[in-house]
C-alpha positions in Angstrom: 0.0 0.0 0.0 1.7 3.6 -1.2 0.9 6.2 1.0 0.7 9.7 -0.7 -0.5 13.4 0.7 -3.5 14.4 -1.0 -4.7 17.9 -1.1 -7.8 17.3 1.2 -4.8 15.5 4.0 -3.0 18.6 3.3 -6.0 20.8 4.5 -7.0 18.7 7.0 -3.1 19.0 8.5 -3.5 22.3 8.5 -6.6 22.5 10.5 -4.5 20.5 13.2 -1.9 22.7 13.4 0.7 21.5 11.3 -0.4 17.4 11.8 -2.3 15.6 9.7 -5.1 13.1 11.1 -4.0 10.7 8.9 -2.4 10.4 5.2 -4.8 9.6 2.8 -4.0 6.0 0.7 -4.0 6.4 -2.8 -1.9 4.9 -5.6 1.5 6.2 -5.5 2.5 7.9 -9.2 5.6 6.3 -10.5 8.9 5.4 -8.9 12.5 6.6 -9.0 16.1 4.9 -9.4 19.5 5.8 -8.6 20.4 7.7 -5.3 19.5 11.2 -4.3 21.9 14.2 -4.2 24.3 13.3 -1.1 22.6 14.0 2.1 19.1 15.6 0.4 15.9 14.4 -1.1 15.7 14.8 -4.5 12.9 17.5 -5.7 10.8 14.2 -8.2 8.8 11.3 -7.0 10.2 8.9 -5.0 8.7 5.7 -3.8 9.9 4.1 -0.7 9.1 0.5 0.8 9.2 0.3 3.9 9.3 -3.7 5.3 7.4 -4.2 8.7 8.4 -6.9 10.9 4.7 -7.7 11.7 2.5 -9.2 9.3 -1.0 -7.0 10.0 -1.4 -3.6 7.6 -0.2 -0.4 8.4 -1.6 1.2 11.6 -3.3 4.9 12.0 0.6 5.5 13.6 2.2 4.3 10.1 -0.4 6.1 8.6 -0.3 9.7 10.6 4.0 9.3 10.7 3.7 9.1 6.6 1.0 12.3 6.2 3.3 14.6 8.6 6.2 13.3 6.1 4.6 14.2 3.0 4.0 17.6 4.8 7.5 18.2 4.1 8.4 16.3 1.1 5.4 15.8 -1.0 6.8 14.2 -3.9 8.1 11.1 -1.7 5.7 7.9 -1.4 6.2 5.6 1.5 4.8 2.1 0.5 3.9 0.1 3.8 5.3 -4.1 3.2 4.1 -6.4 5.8 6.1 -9.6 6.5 4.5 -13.0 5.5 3.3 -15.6 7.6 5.0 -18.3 8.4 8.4 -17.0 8.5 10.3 -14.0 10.1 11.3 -10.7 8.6 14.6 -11.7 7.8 13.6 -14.6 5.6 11.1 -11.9 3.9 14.2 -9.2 3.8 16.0 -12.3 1.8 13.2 -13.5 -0.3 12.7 -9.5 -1.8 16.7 -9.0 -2.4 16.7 -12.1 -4.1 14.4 -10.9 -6.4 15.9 -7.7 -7.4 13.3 -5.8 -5.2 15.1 -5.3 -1.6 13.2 -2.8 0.5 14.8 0.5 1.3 14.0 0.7 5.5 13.5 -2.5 7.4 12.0 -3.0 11.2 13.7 -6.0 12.3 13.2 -8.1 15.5 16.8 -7.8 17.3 17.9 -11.2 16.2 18.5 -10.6 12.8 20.0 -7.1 12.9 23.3 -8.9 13.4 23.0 -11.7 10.8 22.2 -9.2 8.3 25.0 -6.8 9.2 27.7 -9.3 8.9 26.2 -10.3 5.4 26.8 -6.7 4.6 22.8 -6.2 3.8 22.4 -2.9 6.4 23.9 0.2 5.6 26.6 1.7 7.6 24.0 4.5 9.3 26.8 6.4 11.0 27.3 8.9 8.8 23.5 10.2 8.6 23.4 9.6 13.2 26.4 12.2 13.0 24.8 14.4 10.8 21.6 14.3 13.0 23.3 13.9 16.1 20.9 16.4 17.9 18.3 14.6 16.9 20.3 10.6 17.4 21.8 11.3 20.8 22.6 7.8 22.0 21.9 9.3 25.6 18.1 9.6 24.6 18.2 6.0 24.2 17.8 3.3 27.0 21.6 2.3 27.1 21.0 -1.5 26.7 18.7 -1.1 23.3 21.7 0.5 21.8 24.0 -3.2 21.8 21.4 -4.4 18.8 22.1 -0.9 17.2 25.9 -0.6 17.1 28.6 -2.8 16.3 32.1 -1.4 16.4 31.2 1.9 17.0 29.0 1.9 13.6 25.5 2.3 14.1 22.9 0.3 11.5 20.1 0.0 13.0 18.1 2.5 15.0 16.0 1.0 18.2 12.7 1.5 18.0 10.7 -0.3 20.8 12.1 -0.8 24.0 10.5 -4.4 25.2 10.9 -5.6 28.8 10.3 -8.3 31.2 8.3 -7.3 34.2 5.5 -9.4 36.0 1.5 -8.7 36.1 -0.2 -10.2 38.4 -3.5 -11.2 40.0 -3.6 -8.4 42.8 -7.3 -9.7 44.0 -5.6 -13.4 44.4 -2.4 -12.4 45.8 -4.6 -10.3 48.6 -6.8 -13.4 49.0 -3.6 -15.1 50.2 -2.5 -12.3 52.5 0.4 -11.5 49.8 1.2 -8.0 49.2 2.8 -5.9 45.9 6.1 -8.2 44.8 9.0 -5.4 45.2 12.5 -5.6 44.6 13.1 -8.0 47.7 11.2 -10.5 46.2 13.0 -13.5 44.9 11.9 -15.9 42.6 11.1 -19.1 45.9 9.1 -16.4 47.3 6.7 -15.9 44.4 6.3 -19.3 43.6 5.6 -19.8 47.6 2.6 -17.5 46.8 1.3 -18.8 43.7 1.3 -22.3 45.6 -0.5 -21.1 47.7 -3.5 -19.6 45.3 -3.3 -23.0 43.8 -4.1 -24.6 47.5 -6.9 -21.8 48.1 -8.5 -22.0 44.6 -8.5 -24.9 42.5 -9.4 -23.6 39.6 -6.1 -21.7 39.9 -3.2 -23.3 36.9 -0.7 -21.1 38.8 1.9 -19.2 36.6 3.5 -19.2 33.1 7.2 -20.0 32.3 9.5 -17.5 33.2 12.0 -16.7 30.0 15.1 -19.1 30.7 17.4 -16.2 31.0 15.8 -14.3 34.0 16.6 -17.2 36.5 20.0 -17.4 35.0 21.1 -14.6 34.9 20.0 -13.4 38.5 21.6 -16.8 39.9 24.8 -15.5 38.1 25.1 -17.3 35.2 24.4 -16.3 31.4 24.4 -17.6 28.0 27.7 -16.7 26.2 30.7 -15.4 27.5 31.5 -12.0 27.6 33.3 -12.3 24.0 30.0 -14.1 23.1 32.6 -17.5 21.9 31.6 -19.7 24.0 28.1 -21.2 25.6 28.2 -21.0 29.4 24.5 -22.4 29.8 26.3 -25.7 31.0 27.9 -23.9 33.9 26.8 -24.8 37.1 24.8 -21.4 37.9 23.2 -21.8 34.6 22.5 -25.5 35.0 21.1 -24.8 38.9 18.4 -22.1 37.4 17.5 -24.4 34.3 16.8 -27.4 36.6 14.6 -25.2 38.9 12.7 -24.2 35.7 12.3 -27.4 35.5 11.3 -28.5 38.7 8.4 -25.7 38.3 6.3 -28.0 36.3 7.7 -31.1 36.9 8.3 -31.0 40.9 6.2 -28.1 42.2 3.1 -28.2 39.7 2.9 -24.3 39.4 3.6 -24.1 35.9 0.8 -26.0 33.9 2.2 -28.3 31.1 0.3 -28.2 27.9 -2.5 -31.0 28.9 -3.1 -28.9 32.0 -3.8 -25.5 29.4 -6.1 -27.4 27.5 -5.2 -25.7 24.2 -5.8 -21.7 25.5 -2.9 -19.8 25.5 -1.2 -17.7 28.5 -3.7 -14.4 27.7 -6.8 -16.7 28.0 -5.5 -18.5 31.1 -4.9 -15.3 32.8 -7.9 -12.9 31.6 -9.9 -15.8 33.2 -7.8 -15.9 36.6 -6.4 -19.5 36.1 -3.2 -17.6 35.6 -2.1 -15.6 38.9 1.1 -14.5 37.8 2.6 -13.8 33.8 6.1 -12.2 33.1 4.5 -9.8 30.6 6.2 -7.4 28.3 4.8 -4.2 27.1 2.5 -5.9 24.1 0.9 -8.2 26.8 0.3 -5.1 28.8 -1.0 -3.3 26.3 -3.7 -5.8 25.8 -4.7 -5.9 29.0 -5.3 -2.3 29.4 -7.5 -2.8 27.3 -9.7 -5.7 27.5 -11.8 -6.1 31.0 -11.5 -8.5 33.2 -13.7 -9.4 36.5 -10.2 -9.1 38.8 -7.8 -6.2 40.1 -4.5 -6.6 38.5 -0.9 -5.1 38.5 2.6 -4.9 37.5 5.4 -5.3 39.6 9.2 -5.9 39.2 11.2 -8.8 38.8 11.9 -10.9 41.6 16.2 -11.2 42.5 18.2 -14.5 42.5 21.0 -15.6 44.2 23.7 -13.0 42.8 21.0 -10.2 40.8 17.5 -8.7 39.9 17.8 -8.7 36.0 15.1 -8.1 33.2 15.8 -8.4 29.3 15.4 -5.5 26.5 14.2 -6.7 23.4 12.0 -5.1 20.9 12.5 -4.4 16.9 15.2 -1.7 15.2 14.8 0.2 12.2 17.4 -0.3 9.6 18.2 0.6 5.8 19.4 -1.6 3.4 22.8 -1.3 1.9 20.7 -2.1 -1.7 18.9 0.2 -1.6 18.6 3.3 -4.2 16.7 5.9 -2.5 19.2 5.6 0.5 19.1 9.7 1.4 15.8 9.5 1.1 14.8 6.3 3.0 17.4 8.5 5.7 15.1 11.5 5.7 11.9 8.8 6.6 13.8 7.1 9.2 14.9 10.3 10.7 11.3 11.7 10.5 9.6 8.3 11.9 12.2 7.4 14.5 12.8 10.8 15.4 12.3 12.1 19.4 8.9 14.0 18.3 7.2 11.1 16.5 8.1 8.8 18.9 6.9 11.0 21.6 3.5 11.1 19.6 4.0 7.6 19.4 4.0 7.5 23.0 1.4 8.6 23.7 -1.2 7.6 21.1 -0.3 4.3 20.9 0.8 3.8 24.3 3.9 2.0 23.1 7.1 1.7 24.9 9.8 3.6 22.9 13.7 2.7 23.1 13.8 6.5 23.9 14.1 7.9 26.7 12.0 10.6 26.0 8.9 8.7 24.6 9.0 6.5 27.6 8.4 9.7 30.0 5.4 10.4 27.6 4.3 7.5 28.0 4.5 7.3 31.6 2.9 10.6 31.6 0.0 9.0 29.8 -0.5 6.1 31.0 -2.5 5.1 34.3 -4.1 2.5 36.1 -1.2 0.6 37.4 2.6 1.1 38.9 4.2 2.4 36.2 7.2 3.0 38.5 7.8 -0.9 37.7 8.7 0.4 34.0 12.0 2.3 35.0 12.8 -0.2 37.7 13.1 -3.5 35.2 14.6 -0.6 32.1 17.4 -0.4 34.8 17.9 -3.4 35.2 17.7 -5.1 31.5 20.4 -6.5 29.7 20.3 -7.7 25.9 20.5 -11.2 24.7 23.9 -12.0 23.0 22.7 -11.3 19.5 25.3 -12.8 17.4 25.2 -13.7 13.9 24.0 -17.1 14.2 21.7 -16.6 17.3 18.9 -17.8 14.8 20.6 -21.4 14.9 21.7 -21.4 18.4 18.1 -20.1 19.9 16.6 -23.4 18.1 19.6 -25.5 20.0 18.6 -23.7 23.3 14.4 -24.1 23.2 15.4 -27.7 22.3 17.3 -28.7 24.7 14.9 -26.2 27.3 12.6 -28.5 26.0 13.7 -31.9 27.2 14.1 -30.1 30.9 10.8 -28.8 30.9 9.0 -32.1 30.2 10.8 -34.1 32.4 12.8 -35.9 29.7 16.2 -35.0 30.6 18.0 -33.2 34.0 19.0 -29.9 33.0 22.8 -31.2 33.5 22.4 -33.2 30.5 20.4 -31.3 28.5 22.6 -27.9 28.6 25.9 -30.5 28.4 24.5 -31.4 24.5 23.3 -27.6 24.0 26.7 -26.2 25.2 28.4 -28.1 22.8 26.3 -27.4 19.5 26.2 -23.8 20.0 30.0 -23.8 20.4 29.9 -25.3 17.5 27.9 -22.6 15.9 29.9 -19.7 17.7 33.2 -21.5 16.3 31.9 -21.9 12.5 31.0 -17.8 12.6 28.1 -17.3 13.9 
């Protein structure tokens, strides 16, 4: 779908002050080749694709980002490409260079910002961040987002969302068990002590969803990869310790429901209907829940600590360019625009998204209400990034296997993490 200004957009812009409501979809008129005038959009039509990592159409964000845009530069399309289903971005990326029609800007879930950097298939965006470095300060950007952003000092992706761990919870089911708000003295025995304990009071209680693998972990010290990301250290004993307790969760303890328990409904519909007391949510899953209503009191609350840390994970898609790509100052002067500090402020606040910015996250705090959005900062302090390495494609699929086997009982998490240690080291040592 192109997205161009039309003239009633452009009066309807004006009666909002300077922002349209929304840009107008109609058929885009022609297309350019060959690169604009260094560092400027070139005064003829332009068409731009622009590859989303989700596969729905274009929101009224997309939409409204495009019509302020074309405000500016009137003569530039901006054609919205969702991603197919099955299959991820990346493979959709491929499947359009392939065929002679690579998009010019990408949004790409973090794991494949550094597969397609070391293929050479992201442009080197340093140049443009130092041009715009007023409006690209990396301090405006929650510090750990930046690791998916930057290699060797070179930026090629900018981050877009900011993506967190944090928990929600049941309050009304908590309070029935004389539980108050989980704070930062929390640790993980003590929450499960609690959610036992809704399961003894009410049995039509499941009790909680998996925690991701790499919380326990890495708040019982351990990690995934070393710190020169060549070697897998999930068969190290912390990491072994906090993968066997997953285990025990649904094997042992009986608080995490196995898939016979769920009975085919997935974690939202398990918790919207109480049978789920406790969820570690991220912002999407919060999102969602703002807005449905459910017959219970509910909050967030921040990560419980291990034995050695409190940690959380940043995740969330980037925006990149394509090193293909003909329209490259151009595509420059949409990414600017759409991932600048002012649209994503709007962003914000509209959509009640989580941006990697600092900036649109105090919008959004300023917007939002309802629950403790103090949680928010707390777990952004605390995240770290997962080792996104070249081939973290191949060695995620080695980890959820192995995960797997632990989770259902099949294997102790010693041997498990023995067999997954050795095939991602096998991966790290063939490049990836």
């Amino acid at each position: 779908m192109k997205y161009l200004m039309t003239r009633r957009a452009m009066l309807a812009a004006g009666a909002a002050g300077g922002y349209a409501a929304a840009s107008a979809c109609v058929p885009a008129q022609g297309s350019a080749t060959g690169p604009g005038a260094p560092g400027g959009v070139p005064d003829r039509a332009v068409v731009l694709t622009h590859l989303n990592q989700g596969t729905g159409p274009a929101g009224t964000f997309f939409e409204y980002a495009v019509g302020v845009f074309q405000q500016q530069y009137p003569q530039v399309g901006v054609e919205y490409v969702p991603n197919s289903a099955p299959g991820s971005v990346m493979e959709k990326f491929l499947a359009l260079s392939a065929a002679g029609t690579t998009p010019d800007v990408v949004v790409l879930n973090p794991q494949f910002v550094e597969p397609l950097r070391a293929r050479g298939m992201l442009a080197d965006l340093t140049p443009y961040v130092q041009r715009d470095a007023k409006t690209f300060r990396p301090e405006d950007f929650v510090e750990a987002t930046l690791v998916r952003a930057m290699r060797g000092g070179r930026w090629h992706a900018i981050p877009e969302n900011l993506g967190l761990w944090f928990l929600i919870y049941n309050t009304s089911a908590f309070q029935q068990v004389g539980a108050g708000p989980p704070d930062a003295s929390w640790t993980w025995d003590r929450l499960v002590d609690v959610v036992r304990q809704s399961m003894a009071r009410d049995t039509n209680v499941l009790g909680m969803s998996m925690p991701p693998y790499e919380l326990p972990v890495r708040a019982n010290g351990g990690d995934i990869l070393s710190k020169d990301e060549k070697r897998c250290l999930l068969d190290q004993p912390a990491a072994v310790e906090a993968i066997q307790w997953l285990g025990d969760l649904r094997q042992r303890h009986r608080v995490v429901p196995g898939p016979e328990e769920m009975g085919g409904q997935a974690v939202r519909q398990l918790f919207d209907t109480g049978r789920l007391v406790v969820h570690v949510a991220d912002p999407g899953f919060l999102s969602t829940t703002q807005r449905q209503q459910v017959n219970f009191a509910w909050d967030i609350a921040t990560l419980p600590r291990g034995d050695a840390a409190r940690v959380s994970t940043v995740k969330g898609p980037s925006v990149s360019l394509a090193s293909e790509g003909k329209e490259r100052d151009t595509a420059w002067a949409w990414v600017a625009h759409f991932m600048g500090p002012e649209m994503q402020r709007y962003r914000a606040v509209e959509t009640l998204s989580l941006t990697a910015r600092h900036s649109g996250l105090k919008a959004y705090l300023e917007t939002v209400q309802g629950f403790s959005k103090e949680v928010l900062l707390d777990v952004a302090a605390i995240a770290r990034p997962m080792p996104y390495v070249a081939g973290y494609d191949e060695m995620a699929r080695e980890i959820n296997a192995g995960l797997a086997l632990v989770y259902s009982g099949q294997q102790p998490a010693r041997t498990a993490m023995a067999e997954v240690a050795r095939k991602v080291n096998a991966i790290l040592s063939a490049g990836g």
